[in-house]
C-alpha positions, 0 to 999 in steps of 0.5 A: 500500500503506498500510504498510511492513513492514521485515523484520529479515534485510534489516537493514544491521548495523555498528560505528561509533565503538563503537556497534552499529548495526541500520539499518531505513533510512528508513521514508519521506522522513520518518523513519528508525529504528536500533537501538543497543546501545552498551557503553561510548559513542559515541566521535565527537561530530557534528552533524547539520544536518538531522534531529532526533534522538530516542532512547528508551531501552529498557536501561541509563544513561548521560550524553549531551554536547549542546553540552557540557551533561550529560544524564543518561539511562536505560531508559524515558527519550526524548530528542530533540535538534534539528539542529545540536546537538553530540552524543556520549554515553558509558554502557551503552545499548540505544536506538531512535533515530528520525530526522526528516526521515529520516536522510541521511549528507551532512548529517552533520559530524565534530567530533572523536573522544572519549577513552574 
């Protein structure tokens, strides 16, 4: 089949760190795709050690923290962050975040919890 349709219903939907999260899962072995809709920040700084990640930014502003250097961002704006960046970012954002190669939890590390 030369396409892959993925239908909202079977969407994985949760919170993480004050973010919520809508997972279409990986698309194939190389890129997955979430929404997020983020009202005050991601309270947990990371790093993944395998995927970049790039956000583009559909509403609102905010600031991410990449290895403690400010950027800030807004609606229309798409940042992408190379593997084994420390990341955490703090506003009022809807955002797609693409991962590649698609995202895998076990190369994902706990830094610290952030303070809102």
């Amino acid at each position: 089949m030369p396409y892959k349709k993925i239908d909202f219903e079977s969407t994985t939907k949760f919170n993480k760190n004050g973010v919520d999260f809508i997972g279409y899962g990986a698309i194939n072995n190389n890129l997955s795709v979430v929404m997020e809709t983020v009202k005050e920040g991601h309270f947990e700084e990371f790093i993944h050690d395998k995927s970049t990640f790039t956000y583009i930014f559909l509403e609102g502003s905010g600031t991410f923290y990449l290895d403690d250097e400010k950027i800030d961002v807004q609606a229309g704006d798409i940042l992408s962050i190379e593997p084994g960046t420390r990341i955490y970012y703090k506003g009022n954002l809807k955002q797609l975040l693409i991962t590649t190669p698609a995202y895998d939890p076990k190369y994902e590390r706990h830094i610290r919890n952030i303070d809102k």
